[in-house]
MIZA-20283 format. One record per atom (N, C-alpha, C): residue in one letter; x, z, y. Coordinates in steps of 0.02 Angstrom, whole numbers, plus 50000, padded with zeros to 5 digits. Each point is the difference from the previous one (the first is absolute). Layout:
BEGIN
aXZY
...
//
This chain:
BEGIN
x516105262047921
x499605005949990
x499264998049997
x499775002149937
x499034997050013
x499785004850020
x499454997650038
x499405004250024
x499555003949967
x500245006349995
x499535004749954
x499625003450024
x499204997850000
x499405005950019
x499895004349962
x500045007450037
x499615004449943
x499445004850015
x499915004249995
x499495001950002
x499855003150061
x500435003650042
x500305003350068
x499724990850048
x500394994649985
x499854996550036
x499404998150021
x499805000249938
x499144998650004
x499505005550048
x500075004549969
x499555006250046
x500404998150066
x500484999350025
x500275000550060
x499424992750040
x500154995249970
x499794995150031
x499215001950019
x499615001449915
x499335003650011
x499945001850059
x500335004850040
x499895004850053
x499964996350050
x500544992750003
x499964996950065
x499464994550011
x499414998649954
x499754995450002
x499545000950033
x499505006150011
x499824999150094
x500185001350056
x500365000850000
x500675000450075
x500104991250009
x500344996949937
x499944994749995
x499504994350025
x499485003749987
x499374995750011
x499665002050084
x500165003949995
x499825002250085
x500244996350064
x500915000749965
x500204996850049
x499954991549996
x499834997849946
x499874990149976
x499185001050054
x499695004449976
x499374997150058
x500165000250051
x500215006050036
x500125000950048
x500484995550055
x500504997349948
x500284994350029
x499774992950007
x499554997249954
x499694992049996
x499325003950044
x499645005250020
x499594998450046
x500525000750076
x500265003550021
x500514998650046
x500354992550015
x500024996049934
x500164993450013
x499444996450025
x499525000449956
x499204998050033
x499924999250078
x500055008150004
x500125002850089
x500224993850051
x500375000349962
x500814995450061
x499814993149990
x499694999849941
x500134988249988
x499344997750062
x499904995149986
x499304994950009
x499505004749981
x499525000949996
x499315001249955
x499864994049989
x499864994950038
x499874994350005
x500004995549940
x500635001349986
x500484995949956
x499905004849925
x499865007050005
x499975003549929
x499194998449994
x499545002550039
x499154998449973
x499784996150024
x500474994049998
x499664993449972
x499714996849936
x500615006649947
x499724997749930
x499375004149966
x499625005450064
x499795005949956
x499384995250000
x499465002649945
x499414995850003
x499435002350059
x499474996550028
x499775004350043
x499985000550063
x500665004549996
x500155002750071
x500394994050050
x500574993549923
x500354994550027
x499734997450018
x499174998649993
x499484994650049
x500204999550070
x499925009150031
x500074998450055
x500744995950061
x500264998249953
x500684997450043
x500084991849984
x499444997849970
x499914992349992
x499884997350080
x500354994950002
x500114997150073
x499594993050001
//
């Protein structure tokens, strides 16, 4: 059976793409939350100065 998009699919998806996106931020800053900082803004420019040892 192939995969047929049509036009219903599309608007449908349309609808979910900031729900979608809400919950993608909302989850990788929640990961942020929980990891190292240490270990994530080490690469930011700047701010990674301060964790040079």
């Amino acid at each position: 059976m192939a995969l047929r998009l049509g036009r219903k699919h599309v608007e449908l998806a349309g609808k979910w793409i900031p729900s979608a996106a809400a919950y993608g931020t909302a989850g990788t800053l929640t990961l942020l939350y929980f990891t190292d900082w240490k270990v994530v803004l080490q690469y930011v420019p700047f701010y990674g100065g301060k964790f040079k040892e």
